[in-house]
C-alpha positions as semicolon CSV with decimal commas, in nm:
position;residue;x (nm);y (nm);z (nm)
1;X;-3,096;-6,451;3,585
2;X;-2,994;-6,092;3,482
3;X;-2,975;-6,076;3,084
4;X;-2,784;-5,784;3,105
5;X;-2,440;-5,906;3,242
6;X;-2,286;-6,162;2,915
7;X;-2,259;-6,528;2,951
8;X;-2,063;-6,746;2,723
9;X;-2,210;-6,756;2,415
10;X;-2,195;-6,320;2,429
11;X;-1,815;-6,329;2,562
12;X;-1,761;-6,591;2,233
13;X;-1,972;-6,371;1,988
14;X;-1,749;-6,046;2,118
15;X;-1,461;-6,220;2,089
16;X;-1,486;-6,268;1,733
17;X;-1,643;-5,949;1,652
18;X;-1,304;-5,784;1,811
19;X;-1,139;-6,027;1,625
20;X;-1,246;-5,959;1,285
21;X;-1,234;-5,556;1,384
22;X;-0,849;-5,627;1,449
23;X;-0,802;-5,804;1,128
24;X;-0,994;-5,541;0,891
25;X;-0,752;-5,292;1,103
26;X;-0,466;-5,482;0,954
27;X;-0,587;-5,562;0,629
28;X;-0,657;-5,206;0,601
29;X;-0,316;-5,047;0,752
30;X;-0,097;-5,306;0,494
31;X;-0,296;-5,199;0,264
32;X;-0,269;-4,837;0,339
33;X;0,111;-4,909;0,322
34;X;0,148;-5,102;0,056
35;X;0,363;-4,832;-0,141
36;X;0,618;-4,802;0,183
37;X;0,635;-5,157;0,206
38;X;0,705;-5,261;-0,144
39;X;0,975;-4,968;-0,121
40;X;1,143;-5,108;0,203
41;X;1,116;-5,488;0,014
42;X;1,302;-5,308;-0,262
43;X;1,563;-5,107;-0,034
44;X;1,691;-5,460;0,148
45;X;1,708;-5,644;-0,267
46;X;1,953;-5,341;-0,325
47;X;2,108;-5,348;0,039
48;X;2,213;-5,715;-0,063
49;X;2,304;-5,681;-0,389
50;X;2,536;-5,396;-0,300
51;X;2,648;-5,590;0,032
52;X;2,767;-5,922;-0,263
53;X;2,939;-5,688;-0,447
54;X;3,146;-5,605;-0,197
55;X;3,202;-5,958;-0,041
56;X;3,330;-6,006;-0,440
57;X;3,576;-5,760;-0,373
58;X;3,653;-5,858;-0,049
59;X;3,702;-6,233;-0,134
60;X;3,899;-6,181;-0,455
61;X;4,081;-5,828;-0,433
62;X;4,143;-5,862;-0,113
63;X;3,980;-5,484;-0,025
64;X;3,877;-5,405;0,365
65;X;3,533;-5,423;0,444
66;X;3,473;-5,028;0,428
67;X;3,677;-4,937;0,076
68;X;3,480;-5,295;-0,061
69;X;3,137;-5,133;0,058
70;X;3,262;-4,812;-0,130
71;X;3,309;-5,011;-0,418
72;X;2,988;-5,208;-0,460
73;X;2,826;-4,864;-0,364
74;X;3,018;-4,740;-0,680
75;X;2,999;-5,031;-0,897
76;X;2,612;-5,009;-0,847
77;X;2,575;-4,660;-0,945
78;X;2,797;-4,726;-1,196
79;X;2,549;-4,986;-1,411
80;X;2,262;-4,743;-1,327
81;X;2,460;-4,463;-1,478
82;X;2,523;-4,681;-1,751
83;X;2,127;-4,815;-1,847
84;X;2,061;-4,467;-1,788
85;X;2,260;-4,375;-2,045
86;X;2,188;-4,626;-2,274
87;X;1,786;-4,593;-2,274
88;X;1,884;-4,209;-2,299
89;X;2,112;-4,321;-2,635
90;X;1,829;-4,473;-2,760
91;X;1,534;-4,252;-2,671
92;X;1,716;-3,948;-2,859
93;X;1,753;-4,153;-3,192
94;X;1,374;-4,192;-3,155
95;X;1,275;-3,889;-3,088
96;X;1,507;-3,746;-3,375
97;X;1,288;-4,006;-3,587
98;X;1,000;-3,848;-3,490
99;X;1,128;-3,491;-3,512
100;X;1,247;-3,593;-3,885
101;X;0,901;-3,745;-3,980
102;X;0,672;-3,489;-3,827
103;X;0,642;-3,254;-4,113
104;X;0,563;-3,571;-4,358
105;X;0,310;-3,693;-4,100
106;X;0,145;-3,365;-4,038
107;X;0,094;-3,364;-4,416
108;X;-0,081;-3,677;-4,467
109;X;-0,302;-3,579;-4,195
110;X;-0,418;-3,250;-4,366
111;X;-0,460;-3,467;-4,699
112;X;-0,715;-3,734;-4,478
113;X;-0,857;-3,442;-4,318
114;X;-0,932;-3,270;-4,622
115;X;-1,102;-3,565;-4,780
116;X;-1,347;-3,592;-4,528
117;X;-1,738;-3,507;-4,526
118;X;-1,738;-3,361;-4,181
């Protein structure tokens, strides 16, 4: 018998070394692309959301499909113009706060740095 051409149990063992090659291949490729796919997940949630809010329209303002598309586009940006504004309403009061305690704090950090040994 000539050990050099495979029998069965070699064609079995290559098998599943090609096997678990192709799977460590694709293990390693999702995980390669995790960022693109977890942006493409997020790009179909906003594709339907926007795609409801223009059925809304459609149903109950009777707008065509196009202008109703335009609309949910809108309406959309809209509410992220709107959180964006808020959080920026909010982080400006805080960092007046800050701006209108720094001298005070600055202060009572010379006076604990002063007291020290080191």
């Amino acid at each position: 018998m000539n050990r050099l051409a495979p029998d069965a149990d070699d064609s079995r063992f290559i098998r599943r070394v090609i096997l678990t090659i192709v799977i460590v291949a694709v293990v390693a490729a999702l995980y390669k692309a995790g960022d693109l796919l977890i942006l493409a997940f997020g790009s179909m949630l906003g594709a339907i959301v926007i795609h409801a809010i223009a059925d809304l329209y459609r149903d109950h303002l009777r707008v065509p499909r196009k202008p109703a598309l335009g609309l949910g586009i809108a309406t959309v940006l809209g509410i992220i113009a709107f959180l964006v504004w808020l959080f920026g309403v909010q982080f400006r009061s805080q960092v007046n706060v800050l701006i209108a305690q720094t001298p005070a704090l600055l202060d009572q950090l010379a006076a604990y740095l002063s007291q020290s040994a080191v």
